[in-house]
FISENU-407372 format. One record per residue (C-alpha): residue in one letter; x, z, y negated. Coordinates in Angstrom, 1 decimal. Example, Ala and Ser with C-alpha at 12.3 -4.5 7.8 and 13.67 -1.06 7.14 Angstrom:
<lumdrens>
lumdren r=A	xx=12.3	zz=7.8	yy=4.5
lumdren r=S	xx=13.7	zz=7.1	yy=1.1
</lumdrens>
This chain:
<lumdrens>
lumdren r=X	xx=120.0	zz=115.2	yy=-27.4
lumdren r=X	xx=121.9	zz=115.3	yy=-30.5
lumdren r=X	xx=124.4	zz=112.6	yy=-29.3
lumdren r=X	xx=122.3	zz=109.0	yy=-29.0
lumdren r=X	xx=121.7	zz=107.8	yy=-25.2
lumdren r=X	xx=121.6	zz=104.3	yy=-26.5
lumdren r=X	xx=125.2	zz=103.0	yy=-26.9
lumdren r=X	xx=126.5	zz=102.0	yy=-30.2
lumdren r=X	xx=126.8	zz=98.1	yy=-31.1
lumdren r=X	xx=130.2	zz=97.2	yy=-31.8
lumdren r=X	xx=131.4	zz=96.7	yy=-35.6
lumdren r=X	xx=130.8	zz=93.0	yy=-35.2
lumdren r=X	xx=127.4	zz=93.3	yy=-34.1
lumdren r=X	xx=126.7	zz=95.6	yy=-36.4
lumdren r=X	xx=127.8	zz=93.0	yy=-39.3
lumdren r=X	xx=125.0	zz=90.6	yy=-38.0
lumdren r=X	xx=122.8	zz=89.0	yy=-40.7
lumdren r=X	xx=125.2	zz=91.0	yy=-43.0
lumdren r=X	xx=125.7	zz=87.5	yy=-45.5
lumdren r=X	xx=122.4	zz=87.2	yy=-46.8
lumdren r=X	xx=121.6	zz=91.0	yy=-47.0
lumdren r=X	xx=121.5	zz=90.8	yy=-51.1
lumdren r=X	xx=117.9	zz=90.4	yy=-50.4
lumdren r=X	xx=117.2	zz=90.9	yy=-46.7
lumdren r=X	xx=115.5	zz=87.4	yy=-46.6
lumdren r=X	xx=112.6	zz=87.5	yy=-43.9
lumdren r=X	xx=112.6	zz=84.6	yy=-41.2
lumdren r=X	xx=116.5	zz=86.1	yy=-40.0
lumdren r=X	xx=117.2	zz=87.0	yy=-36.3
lumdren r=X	xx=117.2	zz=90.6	yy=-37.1
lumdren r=X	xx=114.3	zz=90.5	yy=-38.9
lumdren r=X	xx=112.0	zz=90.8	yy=-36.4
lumdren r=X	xx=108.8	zz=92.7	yy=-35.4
lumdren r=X	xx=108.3	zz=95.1	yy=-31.9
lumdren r=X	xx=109.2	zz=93.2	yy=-28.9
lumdren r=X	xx=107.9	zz=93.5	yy=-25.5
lumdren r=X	xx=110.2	zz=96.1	yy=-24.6
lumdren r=X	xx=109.6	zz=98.1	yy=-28.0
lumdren r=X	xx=106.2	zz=97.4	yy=-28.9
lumdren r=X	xx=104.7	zz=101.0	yy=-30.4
lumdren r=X	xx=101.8	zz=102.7	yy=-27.5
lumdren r=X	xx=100.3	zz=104.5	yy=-30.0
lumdren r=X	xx=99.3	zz=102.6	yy=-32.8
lumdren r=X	xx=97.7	zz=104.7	yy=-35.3
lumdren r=X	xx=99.9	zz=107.1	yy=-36.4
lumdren r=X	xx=99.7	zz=109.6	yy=-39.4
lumdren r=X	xx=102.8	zz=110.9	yy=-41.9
lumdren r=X	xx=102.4	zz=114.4	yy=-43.0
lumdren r=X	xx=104.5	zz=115.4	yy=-46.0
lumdren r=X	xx=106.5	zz=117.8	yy=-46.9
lumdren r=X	xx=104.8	zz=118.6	yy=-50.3
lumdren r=X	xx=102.6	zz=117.1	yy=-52.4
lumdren r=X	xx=103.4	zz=113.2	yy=-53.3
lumdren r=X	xx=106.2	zz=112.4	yy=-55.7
lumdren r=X	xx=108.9	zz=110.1	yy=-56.1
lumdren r=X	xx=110.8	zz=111.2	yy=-53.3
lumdren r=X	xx=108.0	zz=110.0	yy=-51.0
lumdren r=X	xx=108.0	zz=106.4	yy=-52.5
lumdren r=X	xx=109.4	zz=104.4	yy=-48.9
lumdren r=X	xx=106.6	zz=105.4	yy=-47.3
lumdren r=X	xx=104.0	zz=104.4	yy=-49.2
lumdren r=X	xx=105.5	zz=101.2	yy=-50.5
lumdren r=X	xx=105.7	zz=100.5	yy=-46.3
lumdren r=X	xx=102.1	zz=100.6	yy=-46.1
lumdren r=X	xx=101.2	zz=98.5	yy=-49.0
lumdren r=X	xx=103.5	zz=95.9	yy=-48.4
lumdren r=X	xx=102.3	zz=96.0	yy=-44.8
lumdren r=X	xx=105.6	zz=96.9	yy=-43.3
lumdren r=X	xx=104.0	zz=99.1	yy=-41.0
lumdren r=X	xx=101.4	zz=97.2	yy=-40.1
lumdren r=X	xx=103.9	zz=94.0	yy=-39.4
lumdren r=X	xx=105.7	zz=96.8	yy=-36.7
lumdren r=X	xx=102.0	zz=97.2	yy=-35.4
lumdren r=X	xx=101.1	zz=100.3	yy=-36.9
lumdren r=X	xx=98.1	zz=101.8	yy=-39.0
lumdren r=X	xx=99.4	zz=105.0	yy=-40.6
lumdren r=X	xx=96.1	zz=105.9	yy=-41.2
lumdren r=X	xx=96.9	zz=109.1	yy=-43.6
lumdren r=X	xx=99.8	zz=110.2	yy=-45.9
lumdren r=X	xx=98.9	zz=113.4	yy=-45.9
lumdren r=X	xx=100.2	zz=115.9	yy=-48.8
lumdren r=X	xx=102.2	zz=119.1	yy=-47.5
lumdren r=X	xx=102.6	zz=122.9	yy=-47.9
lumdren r=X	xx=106.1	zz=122.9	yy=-47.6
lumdren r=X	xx=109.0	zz=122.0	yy=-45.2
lumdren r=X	xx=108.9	zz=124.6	yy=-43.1
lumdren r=X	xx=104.9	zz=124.0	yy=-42.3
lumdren r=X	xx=105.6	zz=120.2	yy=-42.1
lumdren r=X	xx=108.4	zz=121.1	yy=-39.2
lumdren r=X	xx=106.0	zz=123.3	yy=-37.5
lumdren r=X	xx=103.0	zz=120.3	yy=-37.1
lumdren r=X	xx=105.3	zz=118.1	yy=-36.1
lumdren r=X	xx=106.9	zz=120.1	yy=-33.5
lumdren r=X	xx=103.1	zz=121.3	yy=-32.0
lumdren r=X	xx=101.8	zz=117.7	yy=-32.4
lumdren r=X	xx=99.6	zz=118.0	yy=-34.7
lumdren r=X	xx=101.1	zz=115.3	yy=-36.9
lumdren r=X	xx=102.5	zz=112.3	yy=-35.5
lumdren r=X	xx=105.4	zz=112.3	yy=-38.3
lumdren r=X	xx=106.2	zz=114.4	yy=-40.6
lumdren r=X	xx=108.9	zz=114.8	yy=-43.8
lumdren r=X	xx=111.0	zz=118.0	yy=-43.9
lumdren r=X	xx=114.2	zz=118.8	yy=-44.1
lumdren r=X	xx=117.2	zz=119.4	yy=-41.9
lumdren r=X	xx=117.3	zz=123.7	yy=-42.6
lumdren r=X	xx=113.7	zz=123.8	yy=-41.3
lumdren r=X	xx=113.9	zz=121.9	yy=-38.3
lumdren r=X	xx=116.3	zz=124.4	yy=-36.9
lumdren r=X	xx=114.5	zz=127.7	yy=-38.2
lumdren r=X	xx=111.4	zz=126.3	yy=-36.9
lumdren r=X	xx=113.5	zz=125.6	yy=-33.6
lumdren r=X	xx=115.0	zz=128.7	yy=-33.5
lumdren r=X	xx=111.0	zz=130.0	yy=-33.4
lumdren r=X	xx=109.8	zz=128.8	yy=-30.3
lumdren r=X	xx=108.6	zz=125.7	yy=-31.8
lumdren r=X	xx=110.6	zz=122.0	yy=-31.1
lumdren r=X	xx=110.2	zz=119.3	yy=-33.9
lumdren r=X	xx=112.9	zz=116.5	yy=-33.4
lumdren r=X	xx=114.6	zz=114.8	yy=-36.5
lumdren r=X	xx=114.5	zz=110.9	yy=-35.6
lumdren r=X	xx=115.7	zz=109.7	yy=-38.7
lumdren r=X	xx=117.7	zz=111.1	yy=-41.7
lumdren r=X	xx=115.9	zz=109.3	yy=-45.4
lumdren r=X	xx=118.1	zz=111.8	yy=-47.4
lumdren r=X	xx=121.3	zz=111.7	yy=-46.4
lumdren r=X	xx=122.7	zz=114.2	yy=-48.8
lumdren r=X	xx=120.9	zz=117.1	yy=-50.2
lumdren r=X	xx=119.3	zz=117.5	yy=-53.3
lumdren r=X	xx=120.6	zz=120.5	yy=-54.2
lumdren r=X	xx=122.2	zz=120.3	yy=-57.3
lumdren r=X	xx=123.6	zz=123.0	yy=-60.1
lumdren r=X	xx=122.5	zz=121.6	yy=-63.5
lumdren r=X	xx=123.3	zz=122.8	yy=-67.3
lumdren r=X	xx=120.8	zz=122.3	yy=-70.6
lumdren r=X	xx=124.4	zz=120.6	yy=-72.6
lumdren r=X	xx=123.3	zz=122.4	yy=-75.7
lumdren r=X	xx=123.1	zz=126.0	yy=-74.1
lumdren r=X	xx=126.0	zz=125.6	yy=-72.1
lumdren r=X	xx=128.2	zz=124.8	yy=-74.7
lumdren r=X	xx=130.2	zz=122.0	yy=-73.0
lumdren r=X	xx=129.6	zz=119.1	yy=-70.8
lumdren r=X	xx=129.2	zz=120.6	yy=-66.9
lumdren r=X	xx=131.1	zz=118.4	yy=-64.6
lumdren r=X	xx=133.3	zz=121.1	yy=-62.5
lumdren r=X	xx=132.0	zz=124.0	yy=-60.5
lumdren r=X	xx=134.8	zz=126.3	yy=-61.6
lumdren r=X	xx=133.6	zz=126.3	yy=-65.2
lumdren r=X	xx=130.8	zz=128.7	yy=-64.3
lumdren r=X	xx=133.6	zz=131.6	yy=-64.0
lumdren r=X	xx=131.9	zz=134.1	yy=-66.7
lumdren r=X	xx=128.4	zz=132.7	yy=-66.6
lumdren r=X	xx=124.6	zz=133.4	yy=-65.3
lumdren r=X	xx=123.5	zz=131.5	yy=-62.6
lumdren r=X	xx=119.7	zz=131.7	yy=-61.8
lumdren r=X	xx=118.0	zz=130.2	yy=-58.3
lumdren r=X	xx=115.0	zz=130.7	yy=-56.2
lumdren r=X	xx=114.7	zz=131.6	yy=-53.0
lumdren r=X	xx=115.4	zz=129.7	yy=-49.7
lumdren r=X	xx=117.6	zz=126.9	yy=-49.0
lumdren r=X	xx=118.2	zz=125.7	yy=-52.9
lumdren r=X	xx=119.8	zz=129.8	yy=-53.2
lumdren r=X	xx=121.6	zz=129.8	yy=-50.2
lumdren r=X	xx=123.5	zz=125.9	yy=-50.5
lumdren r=X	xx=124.0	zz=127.4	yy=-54.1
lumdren r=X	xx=126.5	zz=130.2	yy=-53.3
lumdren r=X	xx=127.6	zz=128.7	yy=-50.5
lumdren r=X	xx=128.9	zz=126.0	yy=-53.0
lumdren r=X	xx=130.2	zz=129.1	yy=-55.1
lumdren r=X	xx=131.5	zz=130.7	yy=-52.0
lumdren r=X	xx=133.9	zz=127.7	yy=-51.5
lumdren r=X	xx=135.1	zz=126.5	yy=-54.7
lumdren r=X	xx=136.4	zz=130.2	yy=-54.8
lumdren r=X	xx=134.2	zz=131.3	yy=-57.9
lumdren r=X	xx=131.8	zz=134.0	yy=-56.2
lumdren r=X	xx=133.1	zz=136.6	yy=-57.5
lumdren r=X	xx=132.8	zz=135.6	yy=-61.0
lumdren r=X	xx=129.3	zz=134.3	yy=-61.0
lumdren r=X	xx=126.5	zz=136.7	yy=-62.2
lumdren r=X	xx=124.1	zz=135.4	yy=-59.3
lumdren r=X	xx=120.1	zz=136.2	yy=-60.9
lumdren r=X	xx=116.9	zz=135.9	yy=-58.7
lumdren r=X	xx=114.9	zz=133.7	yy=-61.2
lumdren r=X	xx=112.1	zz=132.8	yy=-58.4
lumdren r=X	xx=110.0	zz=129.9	yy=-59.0
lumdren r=X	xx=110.8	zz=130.1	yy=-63.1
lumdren r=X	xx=114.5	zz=128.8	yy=-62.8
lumdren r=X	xx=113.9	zz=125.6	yy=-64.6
lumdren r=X	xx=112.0	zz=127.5	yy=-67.8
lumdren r=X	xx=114.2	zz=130.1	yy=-67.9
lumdren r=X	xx=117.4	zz=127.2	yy=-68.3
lumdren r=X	xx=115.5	zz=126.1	yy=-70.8
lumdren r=X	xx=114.9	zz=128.8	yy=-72.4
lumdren r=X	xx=118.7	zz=129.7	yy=-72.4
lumdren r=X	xx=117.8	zz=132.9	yy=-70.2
lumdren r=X	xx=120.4	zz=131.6	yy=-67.9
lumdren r=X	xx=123.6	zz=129.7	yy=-68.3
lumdren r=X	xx=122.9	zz=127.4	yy=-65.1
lumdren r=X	xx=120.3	zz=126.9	yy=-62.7
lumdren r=X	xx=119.9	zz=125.9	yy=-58.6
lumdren r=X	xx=117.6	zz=123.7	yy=-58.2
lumdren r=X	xx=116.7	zz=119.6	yy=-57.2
lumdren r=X	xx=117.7	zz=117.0	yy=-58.7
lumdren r=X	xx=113.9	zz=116.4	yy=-59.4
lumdren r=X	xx=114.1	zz=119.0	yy=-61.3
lumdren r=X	xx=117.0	zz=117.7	yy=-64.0
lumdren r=X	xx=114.7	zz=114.5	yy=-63.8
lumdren r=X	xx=112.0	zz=116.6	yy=-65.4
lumdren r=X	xx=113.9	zz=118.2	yy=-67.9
lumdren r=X	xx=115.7	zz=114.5	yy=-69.1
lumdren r=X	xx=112.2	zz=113.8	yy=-69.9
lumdren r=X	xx=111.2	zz=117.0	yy=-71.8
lumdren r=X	xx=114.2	zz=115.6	yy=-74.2
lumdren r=X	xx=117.2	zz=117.9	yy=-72.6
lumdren r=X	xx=120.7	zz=116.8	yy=-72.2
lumdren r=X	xx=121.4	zz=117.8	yy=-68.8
lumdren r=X	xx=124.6	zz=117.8	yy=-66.4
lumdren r=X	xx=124.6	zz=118.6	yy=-62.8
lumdren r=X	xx=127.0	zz=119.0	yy=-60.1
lumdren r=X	xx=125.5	zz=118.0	yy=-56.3
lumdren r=X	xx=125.9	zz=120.4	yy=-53.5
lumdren r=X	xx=126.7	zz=117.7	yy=-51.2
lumdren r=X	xx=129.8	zz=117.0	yy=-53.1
lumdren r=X	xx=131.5	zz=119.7	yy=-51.2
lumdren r=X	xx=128.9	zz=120.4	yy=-48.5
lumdren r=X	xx=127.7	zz=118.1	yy=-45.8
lumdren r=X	xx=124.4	zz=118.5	yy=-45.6
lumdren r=X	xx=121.0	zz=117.1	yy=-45.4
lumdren r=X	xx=117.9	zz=116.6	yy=-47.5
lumdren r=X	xx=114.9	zz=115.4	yy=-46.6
lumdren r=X	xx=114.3	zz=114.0	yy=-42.8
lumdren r=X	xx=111.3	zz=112.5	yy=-40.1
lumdren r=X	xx=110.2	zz=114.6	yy=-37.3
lumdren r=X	xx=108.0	zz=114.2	yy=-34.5
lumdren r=X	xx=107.8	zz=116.2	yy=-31.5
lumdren r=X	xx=109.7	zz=115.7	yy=-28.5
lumdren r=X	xx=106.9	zz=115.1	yy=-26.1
lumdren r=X	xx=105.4	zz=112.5	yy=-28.8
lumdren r=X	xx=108.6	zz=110.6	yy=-28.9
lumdren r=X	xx=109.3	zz=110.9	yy=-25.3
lumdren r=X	xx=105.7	zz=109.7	yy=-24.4
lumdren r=X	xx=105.6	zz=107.1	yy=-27.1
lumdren r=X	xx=109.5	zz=106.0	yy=-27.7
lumdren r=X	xx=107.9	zz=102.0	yy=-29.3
lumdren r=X	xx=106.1	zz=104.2	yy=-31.7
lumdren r=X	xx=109.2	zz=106.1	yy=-32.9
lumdren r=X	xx=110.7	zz=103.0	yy=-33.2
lumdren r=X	xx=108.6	zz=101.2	yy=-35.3
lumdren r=X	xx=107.7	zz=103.5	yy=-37.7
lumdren r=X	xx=111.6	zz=104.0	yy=-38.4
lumdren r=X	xx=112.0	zz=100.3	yy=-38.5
lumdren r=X	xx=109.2	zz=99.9	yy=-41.4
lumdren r=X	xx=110.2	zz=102.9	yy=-43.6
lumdren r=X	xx=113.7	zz=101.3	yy=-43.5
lumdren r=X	xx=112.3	zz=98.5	yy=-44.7
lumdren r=X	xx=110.0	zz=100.1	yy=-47.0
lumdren r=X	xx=113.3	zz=102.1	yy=-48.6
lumdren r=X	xx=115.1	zz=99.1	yy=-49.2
lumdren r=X	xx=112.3	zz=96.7	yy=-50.6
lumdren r=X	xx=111.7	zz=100.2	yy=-53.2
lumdren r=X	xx=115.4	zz=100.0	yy=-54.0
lumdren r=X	xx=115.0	zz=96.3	yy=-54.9
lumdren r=X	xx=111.4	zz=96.8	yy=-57.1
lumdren r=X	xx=111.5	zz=100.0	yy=-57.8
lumdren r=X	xx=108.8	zz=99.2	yy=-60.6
lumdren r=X	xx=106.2	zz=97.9	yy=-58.0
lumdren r=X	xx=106.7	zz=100.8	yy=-55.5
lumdren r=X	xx=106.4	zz=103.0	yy=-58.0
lumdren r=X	xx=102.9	zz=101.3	yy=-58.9
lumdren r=X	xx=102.2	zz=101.4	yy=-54.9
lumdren r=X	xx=102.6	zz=105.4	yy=-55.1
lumdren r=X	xx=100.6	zz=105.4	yy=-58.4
lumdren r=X	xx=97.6	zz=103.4	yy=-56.8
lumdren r=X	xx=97.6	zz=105.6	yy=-53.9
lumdren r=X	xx=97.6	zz=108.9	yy=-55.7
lumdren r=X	xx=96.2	zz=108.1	yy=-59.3
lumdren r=X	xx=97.2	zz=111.4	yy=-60.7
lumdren r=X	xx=100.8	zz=110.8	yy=-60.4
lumdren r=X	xx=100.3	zz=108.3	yy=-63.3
lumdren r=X	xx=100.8	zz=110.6	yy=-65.9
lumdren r=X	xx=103.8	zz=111.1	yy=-64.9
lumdren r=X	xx=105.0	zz=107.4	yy=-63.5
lumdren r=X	xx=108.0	zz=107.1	yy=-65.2
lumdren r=X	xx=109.4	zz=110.5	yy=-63.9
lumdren r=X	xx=107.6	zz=109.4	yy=-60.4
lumdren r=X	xx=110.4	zz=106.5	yy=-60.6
lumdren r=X	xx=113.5	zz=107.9	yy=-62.2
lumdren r=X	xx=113.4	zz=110.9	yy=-59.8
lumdren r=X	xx=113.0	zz=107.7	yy=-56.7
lumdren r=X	xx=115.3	zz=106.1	yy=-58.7
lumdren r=X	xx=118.1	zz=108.6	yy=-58.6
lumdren r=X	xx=117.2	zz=110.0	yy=-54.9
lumdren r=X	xx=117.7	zz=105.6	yy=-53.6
lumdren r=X	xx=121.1	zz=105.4	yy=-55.7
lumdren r=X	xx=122.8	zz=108.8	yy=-54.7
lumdren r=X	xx=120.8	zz=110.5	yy=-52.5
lumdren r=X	xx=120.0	zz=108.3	yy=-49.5
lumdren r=X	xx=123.6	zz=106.8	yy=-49.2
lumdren r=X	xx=126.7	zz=108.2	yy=-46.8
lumdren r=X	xx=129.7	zz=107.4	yy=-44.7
lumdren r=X	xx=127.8	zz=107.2	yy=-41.8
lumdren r=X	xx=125.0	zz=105.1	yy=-43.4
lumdren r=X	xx=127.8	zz=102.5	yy=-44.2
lumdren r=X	xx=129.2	zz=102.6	yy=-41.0
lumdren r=X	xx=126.1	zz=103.2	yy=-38.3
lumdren r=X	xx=123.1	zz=101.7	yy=-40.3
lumdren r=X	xx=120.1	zz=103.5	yy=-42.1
lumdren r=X	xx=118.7	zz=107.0	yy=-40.9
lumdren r=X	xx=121.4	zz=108.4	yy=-38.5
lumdren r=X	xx=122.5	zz=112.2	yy=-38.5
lumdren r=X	xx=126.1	zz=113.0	yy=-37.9
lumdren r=X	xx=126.9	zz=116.3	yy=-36.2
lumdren r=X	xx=128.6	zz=117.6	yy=-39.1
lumdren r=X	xx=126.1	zz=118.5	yy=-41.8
lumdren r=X	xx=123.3	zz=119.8	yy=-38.8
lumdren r=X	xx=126.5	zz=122.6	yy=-37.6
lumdren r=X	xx=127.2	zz=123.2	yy=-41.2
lumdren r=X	xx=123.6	zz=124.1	yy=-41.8
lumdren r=X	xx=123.0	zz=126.3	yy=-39.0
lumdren r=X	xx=125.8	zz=128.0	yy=-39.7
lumdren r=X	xx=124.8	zz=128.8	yy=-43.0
lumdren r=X	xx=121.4	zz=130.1	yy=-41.8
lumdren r=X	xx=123.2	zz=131.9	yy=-39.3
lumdren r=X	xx=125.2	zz=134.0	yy=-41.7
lumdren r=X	xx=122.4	zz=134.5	yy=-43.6
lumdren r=X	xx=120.5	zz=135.9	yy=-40.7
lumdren r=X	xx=117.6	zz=133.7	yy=-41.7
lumdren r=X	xx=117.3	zz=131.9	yy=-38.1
lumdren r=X	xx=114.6	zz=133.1	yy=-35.7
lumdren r=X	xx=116.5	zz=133.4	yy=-32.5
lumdren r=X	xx=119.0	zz=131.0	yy=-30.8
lumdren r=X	xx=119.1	zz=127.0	yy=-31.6
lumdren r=X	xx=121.8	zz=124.7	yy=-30.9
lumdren r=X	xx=122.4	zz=122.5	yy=-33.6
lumdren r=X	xx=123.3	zz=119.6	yy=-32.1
lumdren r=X	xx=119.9	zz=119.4	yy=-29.8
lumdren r=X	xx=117.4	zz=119.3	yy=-32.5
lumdren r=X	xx=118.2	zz=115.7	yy=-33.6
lumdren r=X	xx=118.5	zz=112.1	yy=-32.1
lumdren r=X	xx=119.5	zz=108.9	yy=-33.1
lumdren r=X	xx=118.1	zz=107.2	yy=-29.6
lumdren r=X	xx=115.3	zz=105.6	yy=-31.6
lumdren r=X	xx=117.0	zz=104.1	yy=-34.8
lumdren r=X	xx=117.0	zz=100.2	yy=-34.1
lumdren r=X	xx=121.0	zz=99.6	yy=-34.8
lumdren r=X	xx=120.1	zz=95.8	yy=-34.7
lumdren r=X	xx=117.2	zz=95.6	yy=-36.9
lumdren r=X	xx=118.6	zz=94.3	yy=-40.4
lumdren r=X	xx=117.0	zz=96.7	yy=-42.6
lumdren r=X	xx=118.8	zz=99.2	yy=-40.4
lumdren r=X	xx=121.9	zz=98.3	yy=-39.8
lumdren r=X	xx=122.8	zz=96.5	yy=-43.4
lumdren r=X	xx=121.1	zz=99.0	yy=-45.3
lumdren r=X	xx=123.9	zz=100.1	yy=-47.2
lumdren r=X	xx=125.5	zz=96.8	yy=-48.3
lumdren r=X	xx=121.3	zz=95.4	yy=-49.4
lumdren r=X	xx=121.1	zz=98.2	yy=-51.6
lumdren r=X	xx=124.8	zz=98.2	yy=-52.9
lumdren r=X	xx=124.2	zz=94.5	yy=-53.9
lumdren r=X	xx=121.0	zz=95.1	yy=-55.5
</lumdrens>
């Protein structure tokens, strides 16, 4: 399943529409709505996340106020706020959501538990994992891994902990970290100057740029393939109702790339749909800011179009949860993910990465 069954449009075809991409003008022949052979079967659909609403999230609902959804002839009737990745994995895989955002470590462990959600689309293509510094605690400006030789490093516990010393693992500076348990206090306590560095998000530095810190960080994914956040339905739901998949990927595409382009107005769009978010707007776009300019970008985005998983970072995650023994029972990695409904000739898919470059 991992490998699509849909063959992949040659490089030529993929360049189509690729001229006038700057701003994805409407009206072009990629830019077009469910045909006959695509239309979506089950039109009202709902997105469950996988916390509650932030930044990150801001595609999503900037699709369904600019009607994106509704042009692929959908009503997502609910955005729903989540309890976690792990939780949003599990609805999706039993159905009880139609889509849902989690992330690439829980799909398998939720997999390897008896219960199938399948990633259709990849939004973060690198994870958000980062190691940041507090500039006037740390003493220097943090730009290399290997300057942590000597020093505290604090994290909490799941995937954030683990992609953490796996990064220290391979830059060959394990042994000389002092690794700390700091729980769900590890930005206060970087603050503090409890610890010399902290694992966290990159929301996180976001939040402590606007508490007046001068932050550094160095991202996971620098050295790691791996994902961040992705959509999952279940495999029966996507099997019964393939239009549906299809269309919902097509407008959140669409919905990512017009919230590259205004970031300002998607940002109100989140803001009107969850009003308490608006005392914190600005962070609300900075964090979608900094996720849509180095977050949602990668080789294979350039190459294959918006939303499509790779093998690489899905083995490279299982294996770490493997070593970790944190994995229910058996899961292949490469059958809990599929690109067979990403629209390679829809233009919000397949120029993605040169629309937002230009923009």
């Amino acid at each position: 399943m991992g490998q699509s069954r849909r063959a992949f449009l040659s490089a030529a075809g993929l360049a189509v529409g690729a001229g006038c991409v700057g701003e994805l003008t409407t009206g072009g022949s990629n830019d077009r709505t469910a045909t006959a052979s695509d239309r979506p079967s089950a039109t009202d659909v709902s997105l469950l996340l996988n916390w509650k609403p932030s930044g990150l999230h801001v595609p999503y609902y900037a699709a369904k106020a600019e009607g994106f959804y509704e042009e692929q002839g959908l009503s997502v009737s609910k955005i729903e706020s989540g309890q976690g990745s792990d939780f949003a994995a599990k609805q999706a895989g039993l159905g009880n959501a139609a889509f849902a955002v989690t992330s690439a470590d829980q799909v398998l462990n939720v997999n390897s538990r008896d219960v199938s959600p399948l990633s259709v689309g990849v939004v973060m293509q690198r994870s958000p994992v980062v190691l940041f510094t507090v500039r006037e605690n740390f003493g220097a400006e943090f730009s290399a891994v290997g300057q942590l030789a000597g020093k505290t490093l604090g994290t909490g516990p799941g995937m954030v902990g683990l992609l953490s010393t796996l990064l220290l693992e391979r830059e060959g500076v394990l042994d000389s970290v002092e690794m700390v348990d700091t729980g769900y206090d590890t930005v206060q306590q970087l603050l503090s100057g409890e610890i010399d560095v902290a694992g966290g998000v990159f929301g996180d530095v976001v939040d402590a740029r606007h508490q007046g810190y001068a932050t550094d960080s160095v991202r996971v994914a620098s050295a790691i393939p791996s994902y961040g956040h992705v959509l999952a339905t279940s495999g029966t739901f996507a099997d019964e109702h393939p239009g549906t998949v299809r269309a919902f990927l097509r407008a959140t595409a669409r919905g990512a790339a017009w919230a590259h382009r205004h970031p300002e107005a998607a940002t109100d769009h989140l803001v009107d749909a969850v009003p308490v978010l608006g005392e914190s707007r600005e962070q609300q776009r900075d964090k979608w800011r900094l996720m849509s300019s180095g977050f949602m970008l990668s080789e294979t985005v350039r190459s294959k179009g918006w939303g499509r998983s790779a093998p690489e970072p899905w083995r490279t995650m299982h294996e770490a949860l493997d070593d970790a023994d944190l994995l229910g029972g058996r899961v292949d990695p490469d059958e809990v993910w599929t690109n067979e409904y990403i629209d390679a000739e829809y233009e919000y898919v397949s120029s993605y990465a040169e629309a937002v470059s230009n923009s």
